[in-house]
C-alpha positions as CSV (number, residue, x, y, z in Angstrom):
1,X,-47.6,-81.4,75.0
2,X,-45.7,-81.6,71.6
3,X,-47.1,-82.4,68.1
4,X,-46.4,-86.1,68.3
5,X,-47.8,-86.3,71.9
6,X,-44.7,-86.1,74.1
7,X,-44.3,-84.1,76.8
8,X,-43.0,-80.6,76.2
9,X,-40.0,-79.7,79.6
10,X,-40.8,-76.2,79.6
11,X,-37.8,-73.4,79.8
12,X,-37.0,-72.3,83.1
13,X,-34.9,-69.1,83.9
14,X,-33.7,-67.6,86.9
15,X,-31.5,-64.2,87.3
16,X,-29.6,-63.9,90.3
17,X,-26.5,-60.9,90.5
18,X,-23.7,-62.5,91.9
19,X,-21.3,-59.7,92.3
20,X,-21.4,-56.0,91.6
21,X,-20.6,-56.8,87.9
22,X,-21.7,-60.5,87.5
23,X,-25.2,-61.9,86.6
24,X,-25.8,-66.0,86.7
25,X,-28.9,-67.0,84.8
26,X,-30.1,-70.2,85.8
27,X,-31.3,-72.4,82.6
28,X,-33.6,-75.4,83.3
29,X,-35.4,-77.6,80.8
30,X,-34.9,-78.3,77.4
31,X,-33.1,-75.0,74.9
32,X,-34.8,-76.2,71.5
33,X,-36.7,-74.3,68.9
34,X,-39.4,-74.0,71.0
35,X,-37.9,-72.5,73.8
36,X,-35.1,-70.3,72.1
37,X,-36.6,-67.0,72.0
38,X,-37.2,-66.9,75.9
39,X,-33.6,-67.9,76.6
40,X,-32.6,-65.2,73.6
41,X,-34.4,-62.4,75.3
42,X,-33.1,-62.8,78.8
43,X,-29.8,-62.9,78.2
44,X,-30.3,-59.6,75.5
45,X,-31.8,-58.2,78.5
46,X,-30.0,-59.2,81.3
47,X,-27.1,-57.4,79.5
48,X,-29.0,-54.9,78.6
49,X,-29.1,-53.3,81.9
50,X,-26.0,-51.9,82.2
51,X,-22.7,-52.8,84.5
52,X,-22.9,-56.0,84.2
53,X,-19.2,-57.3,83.1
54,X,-20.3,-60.8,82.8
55,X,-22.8,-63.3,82.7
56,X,-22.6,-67.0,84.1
57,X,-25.2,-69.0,82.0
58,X,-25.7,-71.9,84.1
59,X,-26.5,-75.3,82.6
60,X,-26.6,-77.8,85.6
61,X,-30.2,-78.5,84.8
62,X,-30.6,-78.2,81.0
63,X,-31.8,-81.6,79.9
64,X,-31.6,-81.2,75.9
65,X,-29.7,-78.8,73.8
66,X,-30.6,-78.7,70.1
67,X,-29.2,-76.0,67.3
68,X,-32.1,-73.5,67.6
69,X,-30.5,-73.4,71.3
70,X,-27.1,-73.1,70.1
71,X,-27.8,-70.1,67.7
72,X,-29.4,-68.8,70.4
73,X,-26.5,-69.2,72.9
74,X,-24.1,-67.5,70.4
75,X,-26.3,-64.7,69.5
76,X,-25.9,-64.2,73.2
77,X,-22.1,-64.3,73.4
78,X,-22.2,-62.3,70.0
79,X,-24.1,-59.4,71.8
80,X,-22.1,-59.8,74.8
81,X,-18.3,-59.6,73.1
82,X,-19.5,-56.5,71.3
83,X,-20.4,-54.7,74.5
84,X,-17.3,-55.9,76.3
85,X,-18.7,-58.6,78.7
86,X,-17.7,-61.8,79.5
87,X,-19.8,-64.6,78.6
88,X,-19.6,-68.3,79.7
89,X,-21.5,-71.4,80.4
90,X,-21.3,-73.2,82.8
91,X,-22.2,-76.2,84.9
92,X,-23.1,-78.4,81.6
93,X,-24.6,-81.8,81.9
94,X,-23.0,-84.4,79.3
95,X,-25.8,-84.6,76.9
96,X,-25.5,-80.6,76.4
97,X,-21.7,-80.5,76.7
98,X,-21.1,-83.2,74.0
99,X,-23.6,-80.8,71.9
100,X,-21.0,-77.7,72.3
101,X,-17.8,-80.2,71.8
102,X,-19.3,-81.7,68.5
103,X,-19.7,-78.0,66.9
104,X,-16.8,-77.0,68.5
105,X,-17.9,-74.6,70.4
106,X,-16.9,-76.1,74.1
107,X,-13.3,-74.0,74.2
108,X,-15.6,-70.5,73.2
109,X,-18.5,-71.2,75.1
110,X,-18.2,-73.4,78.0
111,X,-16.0,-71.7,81.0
């Protein structure tokens, strides 16, 4: 439970290889400030491992998106451009997407 009494969606995340060289991780609850870091440190270490070419962030059941979760994201895509791998999200509900088309970042991000 939050602060102000409302309930807290917790982060979950799932890794799952798709192909030789693709990884999908599976994002479900909210991506705020309190959920950030987790989010940051899989994808750091999901690319981390070695041959992966690209990773599939999937969105189909993020409820809330807020800018902790966007710096968060492009950290992500930051990390992944400078070690050559392709990074995309996918699957986003419209209450996240309208987040990434707002700041412009729907033609960089979402794929």
């Amino acid at each position: 439970m939050s602060a102000d009494g409302t309930e807290v969606a917790p982060l979950r995340l799932s890794a799952s290889r798709i192909t030789a060289g693709t990884i999908r991780l599976a994002v479900a609850g909210e991506v705020d400030l309190g959920t950030e870091d987790a989010l940051r440190q899989a994808l750091t270490r999901l690319m981390g491992d070695g041959g992966v070419s690209r990773l599939v962030v999937d969105f189909a059941d993020v409820s809330f998106l807020d800018a902790s979760g966007i710096a968060a994201l492009l950290a992500g895509y930051r990390y992944a451009e400078g070690r050559g791998i392709h990074f995309a999200v996918v699957n986003c509900r419209p209450k996240p997407l309208r987040v990434f088309e707002i700041l412009a970042l729907d033609k960089l991000l979402v794929g």
